[in-house]
Structures are given as structure tokens and as C-alpha cells.
VODRENDREN-186088 format. One record per atom (N, C-alpha, C): atom name; z, y, x; residue number from 1; residue in three letters. Coordinates in Angstrom, 3 decimals, always signed. Example, Ala and Ser with C-alpha at 12.3 -4.5 7.8 and 13.67 -1.06 7.14 Angstrom:
BEGIN
<node atom="N" Z="+7.800" Y="-5.690" X="+13.190" seq="1" type="ALA"/>
<node atom="CA" Z="+7.800" Y="-4.500" X="+12.300" seq="1" type="ALA"/>
<node atom="C" Z="+7.800" Y="-3.300" X="+13.200" seq="1" type="ALA"/>
<node atom="N" Z="+7.080" Y="-2.250" X="+12.850" seq="2" type="SER"/>
<node atom="CA" Z="+7.140" Y="-1.060" X="+13.670" seq="2" type="SER"/>
<node atom="C" Z="+7.870" Y="+0.030" X="+12.900" seq="2" type="SER"/>
//
This chain:
BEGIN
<node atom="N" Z="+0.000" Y="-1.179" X="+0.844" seq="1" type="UNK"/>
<node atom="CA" Z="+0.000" Y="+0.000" X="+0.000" seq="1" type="UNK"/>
<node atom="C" Z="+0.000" Y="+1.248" X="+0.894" seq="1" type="UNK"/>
<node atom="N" Z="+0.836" Y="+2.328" X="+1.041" seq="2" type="UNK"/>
<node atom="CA" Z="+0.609" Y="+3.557" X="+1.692" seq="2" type="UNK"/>
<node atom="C" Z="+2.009" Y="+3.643" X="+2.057" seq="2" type="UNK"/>
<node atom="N" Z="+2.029" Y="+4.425" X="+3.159" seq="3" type="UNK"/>
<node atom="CA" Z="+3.556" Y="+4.672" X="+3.554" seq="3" type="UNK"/>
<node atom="C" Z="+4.488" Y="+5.757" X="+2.781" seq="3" type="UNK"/>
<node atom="N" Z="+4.199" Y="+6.627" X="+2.262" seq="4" type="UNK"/>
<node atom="CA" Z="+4.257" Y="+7.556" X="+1.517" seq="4" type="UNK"/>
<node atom="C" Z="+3.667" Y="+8.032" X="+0.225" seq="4" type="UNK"/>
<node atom="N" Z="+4.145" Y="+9.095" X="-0.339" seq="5" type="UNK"/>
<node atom="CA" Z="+3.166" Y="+9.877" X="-1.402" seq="5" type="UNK"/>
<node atom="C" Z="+2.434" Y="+10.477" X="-0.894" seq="5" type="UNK"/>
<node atom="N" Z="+2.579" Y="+10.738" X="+0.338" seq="6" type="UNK"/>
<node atom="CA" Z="+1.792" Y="+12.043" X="+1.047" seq="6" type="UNK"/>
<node atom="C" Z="+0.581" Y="+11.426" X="+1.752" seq="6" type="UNK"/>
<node atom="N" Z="+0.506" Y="+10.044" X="+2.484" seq="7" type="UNK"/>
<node atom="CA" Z="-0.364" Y="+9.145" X="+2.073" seq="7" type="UNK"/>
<node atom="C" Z="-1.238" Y="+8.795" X="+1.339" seq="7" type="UNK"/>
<node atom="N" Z="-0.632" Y="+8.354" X="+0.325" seq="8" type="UNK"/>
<node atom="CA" Z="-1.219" Y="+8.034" X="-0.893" seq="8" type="UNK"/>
<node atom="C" Z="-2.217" Y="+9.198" X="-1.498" seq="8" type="UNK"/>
<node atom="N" Z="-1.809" Y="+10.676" X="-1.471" seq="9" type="UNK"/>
<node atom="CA" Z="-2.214" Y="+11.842" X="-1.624" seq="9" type="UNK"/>
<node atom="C" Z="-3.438" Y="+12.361" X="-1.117" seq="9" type="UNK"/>
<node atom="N" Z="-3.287" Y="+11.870" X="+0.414" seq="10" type="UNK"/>
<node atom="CA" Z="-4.564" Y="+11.956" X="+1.607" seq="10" type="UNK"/>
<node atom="C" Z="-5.640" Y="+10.862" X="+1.036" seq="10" type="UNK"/>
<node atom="N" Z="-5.329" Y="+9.473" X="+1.101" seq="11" type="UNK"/>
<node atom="CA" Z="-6.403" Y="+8.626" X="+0.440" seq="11" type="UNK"/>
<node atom="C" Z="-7.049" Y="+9.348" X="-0.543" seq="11" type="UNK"/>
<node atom="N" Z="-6.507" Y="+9.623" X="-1.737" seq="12" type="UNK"/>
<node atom="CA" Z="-7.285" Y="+9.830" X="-3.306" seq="12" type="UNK"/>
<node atom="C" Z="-7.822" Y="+10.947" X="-2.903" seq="12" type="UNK"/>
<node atom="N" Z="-7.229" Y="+11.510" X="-1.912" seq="13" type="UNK"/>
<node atom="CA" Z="-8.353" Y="+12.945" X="-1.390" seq="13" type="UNK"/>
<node atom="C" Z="-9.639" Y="+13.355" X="-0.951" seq="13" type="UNK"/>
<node atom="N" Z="-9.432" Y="+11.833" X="-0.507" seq="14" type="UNK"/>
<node atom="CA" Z="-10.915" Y="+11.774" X="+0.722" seq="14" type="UNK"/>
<node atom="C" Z="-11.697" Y="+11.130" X="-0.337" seq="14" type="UNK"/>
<node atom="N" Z="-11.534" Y="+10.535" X="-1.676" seq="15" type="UNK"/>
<node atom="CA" Z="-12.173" Y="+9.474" X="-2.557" seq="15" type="UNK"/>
<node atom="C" Z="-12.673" Y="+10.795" X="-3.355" seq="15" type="UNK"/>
<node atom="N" Z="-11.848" Y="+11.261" X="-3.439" seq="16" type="UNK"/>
<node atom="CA" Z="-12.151" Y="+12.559" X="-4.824" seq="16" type="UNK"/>
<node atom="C" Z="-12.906" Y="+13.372" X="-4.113" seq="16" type="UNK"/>
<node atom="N" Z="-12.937" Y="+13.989" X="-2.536" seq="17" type="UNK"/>
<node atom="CA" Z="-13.552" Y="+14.938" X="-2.211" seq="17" type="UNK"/>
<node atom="C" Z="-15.291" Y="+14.646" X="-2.041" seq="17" type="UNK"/>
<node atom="N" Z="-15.284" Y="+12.730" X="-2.366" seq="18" type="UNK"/>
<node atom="CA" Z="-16.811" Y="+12.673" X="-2.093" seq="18" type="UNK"/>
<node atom="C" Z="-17.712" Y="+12.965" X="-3.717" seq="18" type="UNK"/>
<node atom="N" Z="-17.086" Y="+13.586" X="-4.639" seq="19" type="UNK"/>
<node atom="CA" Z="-17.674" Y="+13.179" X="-5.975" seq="19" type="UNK"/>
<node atom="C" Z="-18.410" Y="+14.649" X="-5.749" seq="19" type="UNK"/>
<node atom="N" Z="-17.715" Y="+15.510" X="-4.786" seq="20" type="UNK"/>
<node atom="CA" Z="-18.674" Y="+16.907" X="-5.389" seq="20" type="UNK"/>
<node atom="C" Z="-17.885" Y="+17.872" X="-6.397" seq="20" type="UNK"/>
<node atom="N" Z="-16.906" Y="+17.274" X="-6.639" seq="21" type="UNK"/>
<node atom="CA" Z="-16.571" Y="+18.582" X="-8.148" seq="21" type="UNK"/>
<node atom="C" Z="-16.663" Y="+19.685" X="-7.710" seq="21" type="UNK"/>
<node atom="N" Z="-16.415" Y="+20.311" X="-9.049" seq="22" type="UNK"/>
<node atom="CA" Z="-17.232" Y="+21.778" X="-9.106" seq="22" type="UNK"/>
<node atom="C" Z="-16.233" Y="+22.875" X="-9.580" seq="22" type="UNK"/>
<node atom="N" Z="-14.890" Y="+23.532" X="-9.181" seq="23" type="UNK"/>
<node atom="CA" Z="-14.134" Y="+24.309" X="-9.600" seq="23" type="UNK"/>
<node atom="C" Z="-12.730" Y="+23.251" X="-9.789" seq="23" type="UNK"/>
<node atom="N" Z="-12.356" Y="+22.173" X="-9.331" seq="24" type="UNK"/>
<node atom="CA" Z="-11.817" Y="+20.627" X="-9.703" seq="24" type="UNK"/>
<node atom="C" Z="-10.016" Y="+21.590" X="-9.869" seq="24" type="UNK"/>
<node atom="N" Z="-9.308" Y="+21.086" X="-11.202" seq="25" type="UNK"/>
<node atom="CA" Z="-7.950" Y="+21.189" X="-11.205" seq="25" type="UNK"/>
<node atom="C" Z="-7.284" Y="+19.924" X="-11.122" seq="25" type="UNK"/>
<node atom="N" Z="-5.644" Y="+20.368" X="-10.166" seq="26" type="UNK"/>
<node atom="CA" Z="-4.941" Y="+19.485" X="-10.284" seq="26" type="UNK"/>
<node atom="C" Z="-3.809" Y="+19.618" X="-10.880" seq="26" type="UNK"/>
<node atom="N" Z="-3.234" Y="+18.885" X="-11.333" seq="27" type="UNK"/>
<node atom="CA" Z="-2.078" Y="+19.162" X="-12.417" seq="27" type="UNK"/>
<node atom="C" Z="-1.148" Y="+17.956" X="-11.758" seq="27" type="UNK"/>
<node atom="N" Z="-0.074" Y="+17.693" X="-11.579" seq="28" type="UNK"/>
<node atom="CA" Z="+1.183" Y="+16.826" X="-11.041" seq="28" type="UNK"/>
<node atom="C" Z="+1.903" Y="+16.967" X="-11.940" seq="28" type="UNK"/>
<node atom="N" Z="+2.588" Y="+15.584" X="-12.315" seq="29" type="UNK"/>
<node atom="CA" Z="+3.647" Y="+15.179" X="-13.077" seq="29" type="UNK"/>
<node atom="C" Z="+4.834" Y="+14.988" X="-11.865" seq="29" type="UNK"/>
<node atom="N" Z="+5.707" Y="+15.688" X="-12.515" seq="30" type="UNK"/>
<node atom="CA" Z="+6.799" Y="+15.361" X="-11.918" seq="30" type="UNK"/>
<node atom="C" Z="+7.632" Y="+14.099" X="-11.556" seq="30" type="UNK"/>
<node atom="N" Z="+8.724" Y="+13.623" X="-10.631" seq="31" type="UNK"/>
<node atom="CA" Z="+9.280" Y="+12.286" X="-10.280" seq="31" type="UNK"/>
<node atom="C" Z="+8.296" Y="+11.708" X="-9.477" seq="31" type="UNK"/>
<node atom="N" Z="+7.440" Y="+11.945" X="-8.536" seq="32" type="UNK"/>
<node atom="CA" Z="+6.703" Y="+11.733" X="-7.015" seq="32" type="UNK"/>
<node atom="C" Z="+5.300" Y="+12.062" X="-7.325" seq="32" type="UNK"/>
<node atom="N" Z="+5.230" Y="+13.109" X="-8.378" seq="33" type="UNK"/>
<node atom="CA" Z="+3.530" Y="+13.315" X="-8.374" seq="33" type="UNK"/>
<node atom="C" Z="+3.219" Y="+14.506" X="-8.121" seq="33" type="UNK"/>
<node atom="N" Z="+4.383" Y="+15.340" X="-7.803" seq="34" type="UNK"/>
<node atom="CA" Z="+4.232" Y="+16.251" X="-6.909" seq="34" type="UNK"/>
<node atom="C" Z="+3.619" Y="+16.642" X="-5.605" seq="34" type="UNK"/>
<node atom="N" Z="+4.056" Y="+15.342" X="-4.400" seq="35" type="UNK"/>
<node atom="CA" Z="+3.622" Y="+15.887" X="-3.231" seq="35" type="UNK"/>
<node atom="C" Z="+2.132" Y="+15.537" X="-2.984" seq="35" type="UNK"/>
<node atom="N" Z="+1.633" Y="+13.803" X="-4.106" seq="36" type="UNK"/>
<node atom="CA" Z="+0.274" Y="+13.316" X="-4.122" seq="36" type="UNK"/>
<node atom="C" Z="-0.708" Y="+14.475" X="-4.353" seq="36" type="UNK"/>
<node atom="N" Z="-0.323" Y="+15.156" X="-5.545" seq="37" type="UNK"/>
<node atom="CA" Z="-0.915" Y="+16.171" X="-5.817" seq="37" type="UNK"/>
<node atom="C" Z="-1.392" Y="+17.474" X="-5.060" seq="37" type="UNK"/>
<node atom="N" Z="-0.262" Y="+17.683" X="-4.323" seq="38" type="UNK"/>
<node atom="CA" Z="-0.512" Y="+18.621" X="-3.300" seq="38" type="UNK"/>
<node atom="C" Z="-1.252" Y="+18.319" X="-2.004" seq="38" type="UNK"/>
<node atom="N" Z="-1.513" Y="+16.812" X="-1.513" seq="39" type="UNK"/>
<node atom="CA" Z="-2.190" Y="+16.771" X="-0.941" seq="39" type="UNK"/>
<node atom="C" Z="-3.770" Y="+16.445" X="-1.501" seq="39" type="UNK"/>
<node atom="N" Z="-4.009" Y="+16.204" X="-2.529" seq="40" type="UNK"/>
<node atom="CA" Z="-5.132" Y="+17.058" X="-3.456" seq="40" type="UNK"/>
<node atom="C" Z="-5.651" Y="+17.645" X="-3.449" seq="40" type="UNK"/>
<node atom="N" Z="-4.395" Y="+18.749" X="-3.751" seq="41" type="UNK"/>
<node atom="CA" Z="-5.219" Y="+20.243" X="-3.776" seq="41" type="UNK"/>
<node atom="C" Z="-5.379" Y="+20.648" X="-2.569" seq="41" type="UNK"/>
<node atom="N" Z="-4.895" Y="+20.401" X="-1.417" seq="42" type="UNK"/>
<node atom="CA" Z="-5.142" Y="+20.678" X="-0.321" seq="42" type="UNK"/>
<node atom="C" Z="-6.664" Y="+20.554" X="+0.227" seq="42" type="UNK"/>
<node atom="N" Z="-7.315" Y="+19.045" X="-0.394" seq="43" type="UNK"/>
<node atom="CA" Z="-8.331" Y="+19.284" X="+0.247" seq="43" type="UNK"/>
<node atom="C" Z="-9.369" Y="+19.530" X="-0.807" seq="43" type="UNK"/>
<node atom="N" Z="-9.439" Y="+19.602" X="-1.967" seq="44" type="UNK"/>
<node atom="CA" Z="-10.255" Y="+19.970" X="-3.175" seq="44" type="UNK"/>
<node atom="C" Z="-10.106" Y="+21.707" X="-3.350" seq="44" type="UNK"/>
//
């Protein structure tokens, strides 16, 4: 699995950053979907 959320965050990043979106929002649920998220938006 991933060592972290922040991990986990970086993966779905690099998956999501190949689709292209176009203006892309992220929204995080709270209780560990915070930091996934932020590494998200970091690279979107």
C-alpha cells in the first residue's frame, strides 16, 4: 500500500495529472483526507 497519506496523495497525483483537466477542484473530507488532498492540489 503507501507509507503515508502524503504518499498516497503523490500517487493519485501523478494518475490525475495525466488526464489533462481543465480548471480541476479538490475538495477533502476530513479524518485523513486532508493531507491526500493537498498533495493534489499541489500538483493539479
Amino acid at each position: 500500500m503507501f507509507r503515508d497519506r502524503q504518499e498516497a496523495g503523490q500517487k493519485l497525483a501523478a494518475e490525475l495529472a495525466t488526464l489533462d483537466l481543465r480548471d480541476p477542484v479538490v475538495l477533502a473530507l476530513p479524518r485523513g483526507g486532508v493531507p491526500v488532498a493537498a498533495e493534489v492540489a499541489k500538483v493539479l
